[in-house]
ZAKEPA-931398 format. One line per field, with one value per residue: x negated, y, z of N, C-alpha, C, O, CB in turn; residue number from 0. Coordinates in steps of 0.1 Angstrom, whole numbers, plus 5000, padded with zeros to 4 digits. Glycine has a CB too. Layout:
<recs>
n.east <- X:...
n.north <- Y:...
n.up <- Z:...
ca.east <- X:...
ca.north <- Y:...
ca.up <- Z:...
c.east <- X:...
c.north <- Y:...
c.up <- Z:...
o.east <- X:...
o.north <- Y:...
o.up <- Z:...
cb.east <- X:...
cb.north <- Y:...
cb.up <- Z:...
marse <- NUM:...
</recs>
This chain:
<recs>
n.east <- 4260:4239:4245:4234:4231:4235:4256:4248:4248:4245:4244:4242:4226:4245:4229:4207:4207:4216:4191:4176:4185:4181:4151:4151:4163:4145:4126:4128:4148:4169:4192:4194:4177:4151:4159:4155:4126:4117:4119:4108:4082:4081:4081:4057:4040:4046:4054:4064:4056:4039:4028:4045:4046:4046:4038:4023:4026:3999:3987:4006:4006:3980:3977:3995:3976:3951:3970:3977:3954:3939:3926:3893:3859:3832:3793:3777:3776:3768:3775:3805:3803:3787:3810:3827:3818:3804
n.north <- 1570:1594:1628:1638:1665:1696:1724:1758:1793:1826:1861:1886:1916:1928:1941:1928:1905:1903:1913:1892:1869:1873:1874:1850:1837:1840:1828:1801:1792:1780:1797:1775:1761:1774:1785:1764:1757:1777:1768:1741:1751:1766:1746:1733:1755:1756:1781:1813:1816:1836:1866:1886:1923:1959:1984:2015:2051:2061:2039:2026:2052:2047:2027:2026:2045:2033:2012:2027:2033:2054:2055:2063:2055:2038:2030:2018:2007:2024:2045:2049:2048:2071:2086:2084:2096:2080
n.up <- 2967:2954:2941:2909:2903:2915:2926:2922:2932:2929:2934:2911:2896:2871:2845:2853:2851:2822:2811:2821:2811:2782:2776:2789:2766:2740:2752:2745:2767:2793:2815:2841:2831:2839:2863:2877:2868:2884:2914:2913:2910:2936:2954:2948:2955:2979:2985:2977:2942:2934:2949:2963:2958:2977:2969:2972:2962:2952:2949:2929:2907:2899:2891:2869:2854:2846:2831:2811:2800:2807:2831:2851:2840:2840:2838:2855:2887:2905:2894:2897:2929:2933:2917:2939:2964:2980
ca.east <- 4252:4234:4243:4223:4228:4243:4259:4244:4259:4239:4250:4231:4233:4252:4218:4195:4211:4218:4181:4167:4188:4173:4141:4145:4165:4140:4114:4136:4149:4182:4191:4194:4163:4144:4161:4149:4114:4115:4119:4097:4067:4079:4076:4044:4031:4047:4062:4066:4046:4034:4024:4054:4041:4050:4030:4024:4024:3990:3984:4015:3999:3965:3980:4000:3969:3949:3979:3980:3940:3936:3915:3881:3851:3818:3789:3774:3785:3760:3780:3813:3798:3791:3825:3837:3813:3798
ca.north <- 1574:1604:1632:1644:1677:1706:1740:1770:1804:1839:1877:1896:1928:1923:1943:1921:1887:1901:1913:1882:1861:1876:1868:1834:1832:1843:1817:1785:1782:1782:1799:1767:1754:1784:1782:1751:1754:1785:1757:1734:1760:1773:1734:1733:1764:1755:1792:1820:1808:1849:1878:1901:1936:1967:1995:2031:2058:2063:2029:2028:2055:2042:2010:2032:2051:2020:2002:2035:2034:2064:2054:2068:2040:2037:2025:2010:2009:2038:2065:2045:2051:2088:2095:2081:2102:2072
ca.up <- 2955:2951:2930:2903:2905:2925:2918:2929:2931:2930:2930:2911:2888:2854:2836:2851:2844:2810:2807:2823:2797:2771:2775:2790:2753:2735:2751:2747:2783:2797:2832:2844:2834:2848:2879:2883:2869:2895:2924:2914:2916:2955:2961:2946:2963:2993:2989:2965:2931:2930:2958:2958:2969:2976:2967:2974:2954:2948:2942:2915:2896:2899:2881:2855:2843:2840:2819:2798:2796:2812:2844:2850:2830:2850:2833:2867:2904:2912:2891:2906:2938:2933:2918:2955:2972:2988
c.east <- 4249:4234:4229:4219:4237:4247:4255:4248:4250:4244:4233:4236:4235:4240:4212:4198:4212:4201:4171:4174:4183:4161:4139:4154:4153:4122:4117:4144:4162:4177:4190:4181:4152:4146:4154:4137:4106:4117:4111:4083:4069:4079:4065:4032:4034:4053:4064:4054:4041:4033:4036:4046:4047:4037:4034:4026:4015:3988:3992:4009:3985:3969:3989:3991:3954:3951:3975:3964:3938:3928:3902:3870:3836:3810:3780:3779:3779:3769:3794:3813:3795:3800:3830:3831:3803:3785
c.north <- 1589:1613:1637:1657:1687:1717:1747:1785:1811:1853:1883:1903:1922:1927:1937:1909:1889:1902:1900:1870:1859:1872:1857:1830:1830:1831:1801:1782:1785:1788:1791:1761:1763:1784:1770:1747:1765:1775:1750:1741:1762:1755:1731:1737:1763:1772:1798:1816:1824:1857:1889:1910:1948:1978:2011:2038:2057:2050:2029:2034:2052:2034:2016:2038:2041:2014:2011:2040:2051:2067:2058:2054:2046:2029:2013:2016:2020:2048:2062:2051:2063:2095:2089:2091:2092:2068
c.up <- 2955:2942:2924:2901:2913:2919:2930:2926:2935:2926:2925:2898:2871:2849:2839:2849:2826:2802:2808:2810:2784:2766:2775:2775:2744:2736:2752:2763:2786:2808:2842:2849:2842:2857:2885:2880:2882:2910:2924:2916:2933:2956:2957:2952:2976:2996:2974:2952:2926:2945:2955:2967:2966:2976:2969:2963:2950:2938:2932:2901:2892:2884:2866:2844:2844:2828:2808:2792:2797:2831:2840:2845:2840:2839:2847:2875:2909:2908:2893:2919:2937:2930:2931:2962:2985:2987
o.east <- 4259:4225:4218:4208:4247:4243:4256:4251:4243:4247:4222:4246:4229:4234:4205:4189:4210:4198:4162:4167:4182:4159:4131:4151:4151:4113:4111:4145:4166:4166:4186:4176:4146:4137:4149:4132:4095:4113:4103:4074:4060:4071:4060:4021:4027:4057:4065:4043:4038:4038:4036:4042:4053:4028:4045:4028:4017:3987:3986:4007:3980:3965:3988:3994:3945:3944:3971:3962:3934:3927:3899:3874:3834:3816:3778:3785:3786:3772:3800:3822:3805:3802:3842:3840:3797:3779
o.north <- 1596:1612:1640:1660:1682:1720:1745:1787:1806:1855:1885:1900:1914:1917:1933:1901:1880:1895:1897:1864:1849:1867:1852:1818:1819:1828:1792:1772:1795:1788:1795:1758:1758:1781:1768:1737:1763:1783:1751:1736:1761:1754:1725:1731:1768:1775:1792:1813:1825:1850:1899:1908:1950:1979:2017:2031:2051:2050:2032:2028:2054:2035:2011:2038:2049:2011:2006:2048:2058:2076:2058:2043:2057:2023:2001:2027:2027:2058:2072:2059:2069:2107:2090:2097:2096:2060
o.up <- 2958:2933:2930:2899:2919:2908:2942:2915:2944:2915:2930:2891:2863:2846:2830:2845:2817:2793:2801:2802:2776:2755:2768:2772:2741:2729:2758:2769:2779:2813:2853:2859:2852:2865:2896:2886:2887:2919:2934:2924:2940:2966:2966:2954:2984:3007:2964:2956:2913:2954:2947:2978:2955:2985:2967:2952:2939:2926:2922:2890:2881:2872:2855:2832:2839:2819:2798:2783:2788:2839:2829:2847:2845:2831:2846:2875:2917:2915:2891:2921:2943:2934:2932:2968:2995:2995
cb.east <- 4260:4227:4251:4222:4226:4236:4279:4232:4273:4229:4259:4214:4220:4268:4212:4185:4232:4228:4178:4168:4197:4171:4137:4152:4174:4144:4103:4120:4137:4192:4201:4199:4155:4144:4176:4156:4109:4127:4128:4098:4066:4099:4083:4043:4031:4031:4054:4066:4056:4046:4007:4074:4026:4060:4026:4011:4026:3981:3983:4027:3999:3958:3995:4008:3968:3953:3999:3990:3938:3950:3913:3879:3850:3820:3783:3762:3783:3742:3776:3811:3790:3784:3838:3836:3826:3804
cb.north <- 1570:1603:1641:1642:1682:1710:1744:1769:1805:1838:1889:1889:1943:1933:1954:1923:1879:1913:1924:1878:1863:1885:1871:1824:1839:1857:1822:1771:1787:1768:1805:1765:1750:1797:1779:1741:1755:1798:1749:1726:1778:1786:1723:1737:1777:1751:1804:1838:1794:1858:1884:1903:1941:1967:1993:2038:2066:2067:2017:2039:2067:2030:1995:2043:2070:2014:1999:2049:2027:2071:2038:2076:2042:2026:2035:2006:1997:2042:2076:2033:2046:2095:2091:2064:2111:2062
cb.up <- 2942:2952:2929:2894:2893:2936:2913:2927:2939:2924:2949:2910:2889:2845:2834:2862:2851:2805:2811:2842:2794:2770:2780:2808:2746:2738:2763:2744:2798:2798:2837:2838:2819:2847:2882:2880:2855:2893:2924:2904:2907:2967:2959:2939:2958:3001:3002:2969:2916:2918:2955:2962:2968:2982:2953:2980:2955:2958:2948:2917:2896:2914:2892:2857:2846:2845:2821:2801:2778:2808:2850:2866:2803:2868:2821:2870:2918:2905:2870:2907:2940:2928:2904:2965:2975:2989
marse <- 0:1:2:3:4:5:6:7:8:9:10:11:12:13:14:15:16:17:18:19:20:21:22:23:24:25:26:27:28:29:30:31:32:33:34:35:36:37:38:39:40:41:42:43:44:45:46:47:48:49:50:51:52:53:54:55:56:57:58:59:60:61:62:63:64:65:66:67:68:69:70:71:72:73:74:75:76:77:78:79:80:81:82:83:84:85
</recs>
């Protein structure tokens, strides 16, 4: 007979299990269940269910002064294109 479920075992940092708990409290889900709706997506996608990347610096701040609405605003690609110099 086939169990139904298994135990699984992970190291990971006391702040981020406490911080990741939190949230997954806060949106109904156990660690459990997340673990395991985190599975069924990499079987879905056949891998990671996201693009992890790593980024440069530049790119980092690019994406910080964006978030904080402080990127440069274009009204078309032409004056885009001449802030590049292209």
């Amino acid at each position: 007979m086939e169990r139904k479920t298994v135990t699984s075992q992970v190291r990971l940092a006391p702040t981020l299990k406490l911080q990741a708990e939190h949230v997954l409290d806060s949106i109904g889900l156990s660690p459990s269940s997340a673990i395991e709706l985190f599975y069924k997506q990499i079987i879905a996608y056949k891998g990671l269910p996201f693009s992890p990347k790593v980024v440069n610096a530049a790119t980092a701040k690019a994406m910080t002064e964006i978030k904080d609405r402080k990127g440069s605003k274009y009204n078309t690609a032409q004056e885009l294109f001449l802030d590049l110099g292209l």
